[in-house]
C-alpha positions as CSV (number, residue, x, y, z in Angstrom):
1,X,19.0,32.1,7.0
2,X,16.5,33.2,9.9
3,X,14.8,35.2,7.1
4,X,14.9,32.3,4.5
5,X,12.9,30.3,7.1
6,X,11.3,33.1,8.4
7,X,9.5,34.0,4.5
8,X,9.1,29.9,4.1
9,X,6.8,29.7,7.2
10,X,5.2,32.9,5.8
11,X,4.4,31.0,2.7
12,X,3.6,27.7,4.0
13,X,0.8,29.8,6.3
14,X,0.0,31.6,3.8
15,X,-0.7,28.7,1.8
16,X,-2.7,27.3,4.3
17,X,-4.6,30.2,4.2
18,X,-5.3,29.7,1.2
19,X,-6.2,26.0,1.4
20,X,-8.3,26.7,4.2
21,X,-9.8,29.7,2.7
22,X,-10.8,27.4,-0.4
23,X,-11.9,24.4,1.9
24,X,-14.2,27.1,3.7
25,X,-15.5,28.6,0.4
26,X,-16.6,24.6,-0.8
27,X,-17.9,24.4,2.5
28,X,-20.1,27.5,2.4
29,X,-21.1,26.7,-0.9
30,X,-22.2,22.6,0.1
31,X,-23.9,24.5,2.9
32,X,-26.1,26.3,1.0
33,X,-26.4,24.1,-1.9
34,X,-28.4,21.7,1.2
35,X,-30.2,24.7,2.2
36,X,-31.3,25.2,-1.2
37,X,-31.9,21.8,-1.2
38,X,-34.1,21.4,2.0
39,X,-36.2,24.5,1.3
40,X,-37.2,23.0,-2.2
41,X,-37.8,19.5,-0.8
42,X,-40.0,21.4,2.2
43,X,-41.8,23.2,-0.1
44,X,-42.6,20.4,-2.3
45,X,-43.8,18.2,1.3
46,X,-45.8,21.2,1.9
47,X,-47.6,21.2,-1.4
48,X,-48.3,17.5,-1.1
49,X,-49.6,18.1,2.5
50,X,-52.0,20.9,1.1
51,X,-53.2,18.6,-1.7
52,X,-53.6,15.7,1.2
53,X,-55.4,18.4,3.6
54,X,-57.8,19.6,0.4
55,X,-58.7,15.9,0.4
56,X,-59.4,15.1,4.0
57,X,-61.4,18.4,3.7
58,X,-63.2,16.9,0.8
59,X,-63.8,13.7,1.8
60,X,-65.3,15.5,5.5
61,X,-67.5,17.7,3.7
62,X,-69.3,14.3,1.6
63,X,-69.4,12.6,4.8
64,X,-71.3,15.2,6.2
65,X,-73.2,16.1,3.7
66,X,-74.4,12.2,3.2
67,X,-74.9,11.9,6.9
68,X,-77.6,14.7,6.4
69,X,-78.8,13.3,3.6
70,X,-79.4,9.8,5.5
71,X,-80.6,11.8,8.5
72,X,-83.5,13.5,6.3
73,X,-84.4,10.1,4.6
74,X,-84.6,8.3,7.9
75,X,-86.6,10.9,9.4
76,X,-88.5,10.8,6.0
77,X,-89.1,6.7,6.0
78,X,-90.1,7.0,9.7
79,X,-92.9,9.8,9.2
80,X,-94.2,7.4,6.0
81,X,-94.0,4.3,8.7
82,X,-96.2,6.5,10.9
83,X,-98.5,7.2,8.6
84,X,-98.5,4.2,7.2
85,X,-99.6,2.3,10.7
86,X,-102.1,4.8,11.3
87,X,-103.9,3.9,8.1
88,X,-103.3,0.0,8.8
89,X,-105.3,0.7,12.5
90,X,-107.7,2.4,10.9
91,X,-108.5,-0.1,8.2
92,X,-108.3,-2.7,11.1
93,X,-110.3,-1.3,13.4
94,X,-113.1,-0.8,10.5
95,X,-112.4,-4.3,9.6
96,X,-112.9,-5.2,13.3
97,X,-116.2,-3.1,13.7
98,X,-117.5,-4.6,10.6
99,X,-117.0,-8.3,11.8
100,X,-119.1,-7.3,15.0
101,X,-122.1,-6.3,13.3
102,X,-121.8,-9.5,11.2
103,X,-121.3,-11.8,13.7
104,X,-124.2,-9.8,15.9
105,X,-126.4,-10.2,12.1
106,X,-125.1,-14.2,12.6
107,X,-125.8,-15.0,15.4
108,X,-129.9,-12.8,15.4
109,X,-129.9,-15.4,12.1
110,X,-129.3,-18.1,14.1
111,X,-131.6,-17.4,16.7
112,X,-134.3,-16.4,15.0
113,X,-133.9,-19.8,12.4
114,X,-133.1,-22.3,15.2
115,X,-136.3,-20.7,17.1
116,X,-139.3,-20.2,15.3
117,X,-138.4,-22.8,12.2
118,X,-138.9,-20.6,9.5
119,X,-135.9,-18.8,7.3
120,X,-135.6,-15.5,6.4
121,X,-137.6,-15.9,3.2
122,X,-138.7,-19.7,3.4
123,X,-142.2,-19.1,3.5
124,X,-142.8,-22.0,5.4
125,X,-140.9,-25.0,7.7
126,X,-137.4,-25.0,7.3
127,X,-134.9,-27.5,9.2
128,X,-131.4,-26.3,10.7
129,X,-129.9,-29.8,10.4
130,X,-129.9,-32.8,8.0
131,X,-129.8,-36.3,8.8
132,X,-127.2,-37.1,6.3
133,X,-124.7,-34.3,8.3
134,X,-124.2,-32.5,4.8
135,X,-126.0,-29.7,2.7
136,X,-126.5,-30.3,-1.3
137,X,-129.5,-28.2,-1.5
138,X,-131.6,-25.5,0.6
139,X,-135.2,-26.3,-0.5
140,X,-136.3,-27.2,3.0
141,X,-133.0,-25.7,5.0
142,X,-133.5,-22.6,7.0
143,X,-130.8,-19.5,6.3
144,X,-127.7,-20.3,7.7
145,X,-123.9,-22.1,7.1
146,X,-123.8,-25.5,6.9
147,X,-122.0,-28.7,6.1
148,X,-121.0,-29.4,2.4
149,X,-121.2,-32.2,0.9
150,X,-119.2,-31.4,-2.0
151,X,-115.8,-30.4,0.1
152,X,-114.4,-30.1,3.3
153,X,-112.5,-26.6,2.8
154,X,-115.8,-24.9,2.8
155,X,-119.4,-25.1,3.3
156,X,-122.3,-23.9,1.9
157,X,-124.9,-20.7,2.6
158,X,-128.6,-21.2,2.9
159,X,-130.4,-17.9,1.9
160,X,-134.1,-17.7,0.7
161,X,-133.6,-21.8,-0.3
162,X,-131.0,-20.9,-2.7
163,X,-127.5,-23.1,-2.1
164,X,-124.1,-20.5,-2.3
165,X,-120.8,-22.3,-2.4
166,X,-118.3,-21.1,-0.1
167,X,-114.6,-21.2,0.7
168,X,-112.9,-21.4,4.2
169,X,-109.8,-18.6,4.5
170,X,-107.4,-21.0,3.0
171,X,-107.1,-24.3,1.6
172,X,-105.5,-25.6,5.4
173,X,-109.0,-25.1,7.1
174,X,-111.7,-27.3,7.1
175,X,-115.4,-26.8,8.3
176,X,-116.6,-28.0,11.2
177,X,-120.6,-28.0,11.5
178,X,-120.4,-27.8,15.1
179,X,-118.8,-24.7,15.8
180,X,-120.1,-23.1,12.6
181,X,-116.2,-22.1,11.4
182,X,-113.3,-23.0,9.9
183,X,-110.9,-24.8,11.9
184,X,-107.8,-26.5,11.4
185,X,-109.4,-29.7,12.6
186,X,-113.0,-30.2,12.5
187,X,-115.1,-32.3,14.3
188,X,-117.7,-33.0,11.6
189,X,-115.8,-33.2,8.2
């Protein structure tokens, strides 16, 4: 009898030898089954992080390479501004220079015509005003600007008694007689 139970609990271990050989086996084999699983997963994350790094990298290298771009235009557009305002002093300044020498030439015609009553060219007596306040011809005028008659956004230039037509700057100025100039409110027009 001792050895009947004796070779029953030898079987019943050995049985749950077994049983805990197989549940160690199915185990070992889930184990590495999620192993398997992981490492594939981890290498597919790791492919996708390589294909997000090649963009960054991508996307880095444009950004630099169209900050240098806009570096070299700007730097481009600012040597063109440069030049460009040097030119614009120089024409000014020529401008200016040239406005001197007429206004001297203006005002040595006006002096001379206002002084000795004969024009350049009038061979004779000229007058450097009217009585009617406007000019409609220049056969007794000396040179000089003076009143229109026909408009008050310009005036009208005596030279050798010939009558020239002339416009002020732009259509908001007048003439005023007094000051020899367009104005934007004249005292004589």
């Amino acid at each position: 009898m001792f050895s009947d139970s004796f070779n029953e609990t030898i079987v019943s271990v050995q049985n749950d030898s077994h049983t805990l050989w197989d549940e160690t086996s199915n185990l070992r084999n889930q184990t590495e089954t999620s192993i398997r699983e992981l490492r594939t997963k981890s290498l597919e994350l790791s492919e996708e992080l390589k294909v997000y790094n090649d963009a960054f990298d991508a996307a880095l290298i444009s950004v630099k390479n169209d900050s240098q771009t806009l570096s070299y235009e700007i730097s481009s557009l600012r040597n063109e501004t440069d030049t460009s305002m040097q030119e614009l002093k120089t024409v000014l300044s020529e401008l200016f220079e040239e406005f001197k020498r007429n206004m001297t030439a203006y005002g040595t015609n006006q002096t001379d015509n206002q002084g000795g009553g004969s024009g350049s060219g009038s061979g004779g007596h000229c007058y450097n005003s009217t009585t009617k306040g406007c000019v409609d011809q220049c056969d007794s005028m000396c040179d000089g600007d003076y009143q229109s008659c026909e408009t008050c956004n310009g005036y009208v230039t005596c030279a050798n008694r010939k009558l020239h037509p002339r416009d002020c700057p732009n259509r908001f100025l007048v003439w005023d007689d007094q000051t020899k100039t367009c104005e934007s409110v004249s005292s004589t027009c």
